[in-house]
C-alpha atoms as one frame of an Amber mdcrd trajectory, in Angstrom:
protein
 112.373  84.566  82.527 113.867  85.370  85.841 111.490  84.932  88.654 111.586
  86.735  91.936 109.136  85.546  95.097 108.762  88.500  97.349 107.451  87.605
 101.159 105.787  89.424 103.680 104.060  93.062 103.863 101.533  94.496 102.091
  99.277  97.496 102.610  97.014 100.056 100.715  98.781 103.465 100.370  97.183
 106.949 100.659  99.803 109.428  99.198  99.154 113.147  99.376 102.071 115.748
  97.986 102.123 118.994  99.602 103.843 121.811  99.808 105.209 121.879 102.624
 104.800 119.329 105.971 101.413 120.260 108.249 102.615 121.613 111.997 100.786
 119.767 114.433  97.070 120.959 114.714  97.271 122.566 111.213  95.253 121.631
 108.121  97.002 121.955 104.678  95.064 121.208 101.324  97.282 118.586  99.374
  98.111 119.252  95.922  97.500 115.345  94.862  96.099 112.498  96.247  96.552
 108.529  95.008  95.566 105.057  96.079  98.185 102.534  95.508  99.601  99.101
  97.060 102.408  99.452  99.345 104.941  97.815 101.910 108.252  96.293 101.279
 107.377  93.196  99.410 104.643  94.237  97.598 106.286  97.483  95.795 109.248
  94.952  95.280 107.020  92.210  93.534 105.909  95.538  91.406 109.352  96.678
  90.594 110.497  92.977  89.455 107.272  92.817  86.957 107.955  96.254  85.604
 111.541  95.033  85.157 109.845  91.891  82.948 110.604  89.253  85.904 108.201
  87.296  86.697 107.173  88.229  90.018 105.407  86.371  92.724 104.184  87.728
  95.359 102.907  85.559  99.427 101.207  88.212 101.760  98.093  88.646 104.139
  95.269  90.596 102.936  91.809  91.181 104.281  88.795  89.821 102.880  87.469
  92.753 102.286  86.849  96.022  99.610  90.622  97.089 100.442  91.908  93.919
  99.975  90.388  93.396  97.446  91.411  96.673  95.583  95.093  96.220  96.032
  94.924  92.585  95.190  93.630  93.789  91.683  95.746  96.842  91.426  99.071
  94.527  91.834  98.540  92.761  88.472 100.237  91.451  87.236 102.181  90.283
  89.910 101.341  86.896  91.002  99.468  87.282  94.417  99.017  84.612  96.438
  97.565  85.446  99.925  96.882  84.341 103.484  93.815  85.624 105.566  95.067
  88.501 107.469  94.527  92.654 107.654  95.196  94.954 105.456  97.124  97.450
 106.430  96.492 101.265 105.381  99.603 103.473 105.355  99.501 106.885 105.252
 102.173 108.820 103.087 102.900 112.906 102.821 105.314 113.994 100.512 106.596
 117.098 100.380 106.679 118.033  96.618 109.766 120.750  96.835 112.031 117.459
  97.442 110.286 114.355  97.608 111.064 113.820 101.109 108.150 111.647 102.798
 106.681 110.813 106.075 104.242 107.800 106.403 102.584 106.545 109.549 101.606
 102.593 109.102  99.615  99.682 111.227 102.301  97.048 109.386 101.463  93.643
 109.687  99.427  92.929 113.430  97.709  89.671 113.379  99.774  86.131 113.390
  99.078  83.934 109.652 100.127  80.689 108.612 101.801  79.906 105.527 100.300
  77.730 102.964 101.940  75.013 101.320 105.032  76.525  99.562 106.503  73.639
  96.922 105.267  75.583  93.940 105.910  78.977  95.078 109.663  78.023  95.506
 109.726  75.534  92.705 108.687  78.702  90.344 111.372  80.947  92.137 114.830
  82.139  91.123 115.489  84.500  94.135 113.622  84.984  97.512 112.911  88.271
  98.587 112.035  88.869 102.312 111.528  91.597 104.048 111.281  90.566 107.737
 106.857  91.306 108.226 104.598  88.015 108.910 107.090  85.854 110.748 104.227
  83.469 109.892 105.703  83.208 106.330 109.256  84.424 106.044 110.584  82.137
 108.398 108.784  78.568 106.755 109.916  80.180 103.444 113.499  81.180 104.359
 114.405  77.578 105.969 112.519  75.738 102.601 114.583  78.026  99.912 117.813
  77.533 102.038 117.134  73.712 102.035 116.222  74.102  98.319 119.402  76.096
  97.433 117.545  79.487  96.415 119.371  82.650  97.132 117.964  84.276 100.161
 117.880  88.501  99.920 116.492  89.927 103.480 115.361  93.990 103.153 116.785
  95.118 106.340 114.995  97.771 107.216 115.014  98.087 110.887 115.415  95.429
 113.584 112.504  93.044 113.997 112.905  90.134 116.753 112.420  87.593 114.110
 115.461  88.505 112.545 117.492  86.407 115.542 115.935  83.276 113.987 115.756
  84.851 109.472 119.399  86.034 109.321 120.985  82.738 109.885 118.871  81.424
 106.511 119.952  84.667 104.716 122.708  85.128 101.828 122.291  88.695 101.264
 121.302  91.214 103.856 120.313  94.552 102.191 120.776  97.132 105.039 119.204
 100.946 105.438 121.159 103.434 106.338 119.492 103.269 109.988 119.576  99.681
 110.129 120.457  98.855 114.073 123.811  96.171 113.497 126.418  96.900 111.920
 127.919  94.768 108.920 130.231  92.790 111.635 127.194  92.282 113.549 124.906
  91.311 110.829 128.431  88.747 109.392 128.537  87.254 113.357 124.535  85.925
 112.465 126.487  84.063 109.481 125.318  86.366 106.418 128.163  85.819 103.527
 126.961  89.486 101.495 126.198  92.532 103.605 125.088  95.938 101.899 123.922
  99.021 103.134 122.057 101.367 101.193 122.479 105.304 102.081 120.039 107.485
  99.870 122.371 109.608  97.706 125.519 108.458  99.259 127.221 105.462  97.750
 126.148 102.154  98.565 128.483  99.872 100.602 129.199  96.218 100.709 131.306
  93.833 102.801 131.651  90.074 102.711 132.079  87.409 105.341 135.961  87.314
 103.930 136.811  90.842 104.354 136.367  92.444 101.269 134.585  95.748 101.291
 133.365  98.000  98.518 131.737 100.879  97.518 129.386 102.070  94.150 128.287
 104.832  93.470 124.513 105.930  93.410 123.432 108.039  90.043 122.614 111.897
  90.695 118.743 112.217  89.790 116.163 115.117  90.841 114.442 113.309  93.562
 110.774 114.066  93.451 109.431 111.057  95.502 111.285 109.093  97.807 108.429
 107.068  99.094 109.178 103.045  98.165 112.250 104.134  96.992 114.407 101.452
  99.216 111.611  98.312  98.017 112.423  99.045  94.764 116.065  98.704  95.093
 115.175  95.544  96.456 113.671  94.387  94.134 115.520  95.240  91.003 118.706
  93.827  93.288 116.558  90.583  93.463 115.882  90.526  89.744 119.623  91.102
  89.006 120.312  88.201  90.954 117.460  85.941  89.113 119.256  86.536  85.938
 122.346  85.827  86.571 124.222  88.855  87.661 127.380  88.673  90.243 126.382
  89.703  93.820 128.433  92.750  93.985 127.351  94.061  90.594 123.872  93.707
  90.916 124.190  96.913  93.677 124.900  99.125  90.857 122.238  98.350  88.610
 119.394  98.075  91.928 120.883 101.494  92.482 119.836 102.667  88.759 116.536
 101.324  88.922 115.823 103.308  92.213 117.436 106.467  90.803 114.517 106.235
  88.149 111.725 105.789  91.184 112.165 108.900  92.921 112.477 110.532  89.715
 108.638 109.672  89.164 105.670 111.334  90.114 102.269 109.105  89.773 102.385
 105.614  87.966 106.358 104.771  88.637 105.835 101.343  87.878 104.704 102.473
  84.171 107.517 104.802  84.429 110.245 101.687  85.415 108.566  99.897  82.296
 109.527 102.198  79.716 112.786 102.567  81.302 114.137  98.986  80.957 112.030
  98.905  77.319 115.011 101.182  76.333 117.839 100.050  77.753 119.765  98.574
  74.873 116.514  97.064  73.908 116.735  94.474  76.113 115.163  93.748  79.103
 118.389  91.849  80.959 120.004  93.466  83.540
């Protein structure tokens, strides 16, 4: 089974879908309202599981009641996590288009790592996504000496990412991502992409070549997570086996079928890879 270990945030999501954006100072009544885990790594841990990887997931997490409600509602990912916060995001999405906007703590207090042999011996692919330098940078330099590929979500720029990208194979870029690709090759990453909602996703490697694939037309009716599930999925495509470049297209189908879902998406992802081909390879 092809094993993913995602690193770094974590938080407990509050999504509300509304009509339409509040103005500031205005009340609006929401038209739904769900409690989920979110952040990068986690709804990529979630995304590789309801792919049939088997995911693994290091974060921080509060000893506490909302800690310990997203650490049960992640099952059954493989949790294993430091002392730390846990972050509450809140998300509004706007139900004509899915279009969100989330204000988030992130991760705000420094944690160690534990030990990380069985973690990485149980690994495939390494999934990082640049929160709790405490843990992505131990885990980056042990799965580059171990000879795991290393996939960084680059969201925006974080200072820790002068001392990650070196470690890093793949560098999975937003479309607002500060560098460009030259400036992400100069830190010595061989696989560059850059992810651009509906637009086609790009590539470039260290060698020149450059490439484009196409993203499939969905109704988009939640893009909230969207990008940590491409991750993910592009993660699991590596774990089993798939070629760099060709994993973009199928990280870009399993995405397609995120913001296509409204509620339980990671049911929704489930039943999607149950029927392709009747298989659940990538």
């Amino acid at each position: 089974m092809a094993a993913v270990l995602c690193v770094g945030l974590t938080t407990l999501d509050v999504t509300q879908r509304v009509d339409e954006f509040p103005e500031p100072g205005q009340k609006v009544r929401s038209l739904d309202v769900v409690l989920s885990p979110g952040g990068p790594a986690a709804n990529a841990a979630r995304a590789v599981a309801a792919l049939g990887g088997r995911s693994s997931l290091l974060t921080a997490l509060g000893a506490d009641a909302l800690g310990e409600f997203v650490r049960a509602s992640l099952d059954p990912v493989q949790v294993t996590a430091v002392p730390g916060t846990t972050p509450v995001s809140m998300v509004v999405v706007r139900d004509a288009d899915g279009e969100r906007t989330v204000v988030s703590r992130n991760a705000s207090v420094p944690v160690v790592a534990p030990d990380l042999s069985d973690l990485l011996a149980a690994a495939d692919v390494v999934l990082l996504d640049g929160h709790h330098e405490g843990l992505v940078i131990p885990v980056a330099q042990q799965a580059k000496a171990a000879g795991l590929p290393v996939v960084l979500d680059a969201g925006s720029w974080k200072p820790v990412l002068d001392h990650l990208l070196p470690l890093v194979d793949v560098a999975a870029c937003a479309s607002g991502f500060e560098l460009s690709e030259a400036g992400v090759h100069a830190f010595g990453v061989p696989l560059v992409i850059r992810t651009q909602g509906a637009a086609p996703v790009t590539w470039s490697s260290r060698d020149g070549s450059t490439g484009a694939v196409p993203v499939p037309a969905v109704e988009v009716k939640d893009t909230n997570g969207a990008g940590d599930v491409w991750h993910g999925a592009y993660a699991y495509a590596l774990a089993t086996g798939a070629d760099p470049v060709q994993a973009i297209g199928f990280a870009s189908e399993t995405a397609a079928v995120r913001v296509g879902a409204v509620g339980d998406w990671v049911e929704r992802l489930a039943r999607w890879q149950d029927s392709r081909s009747g298989s659940r390879s990538c």
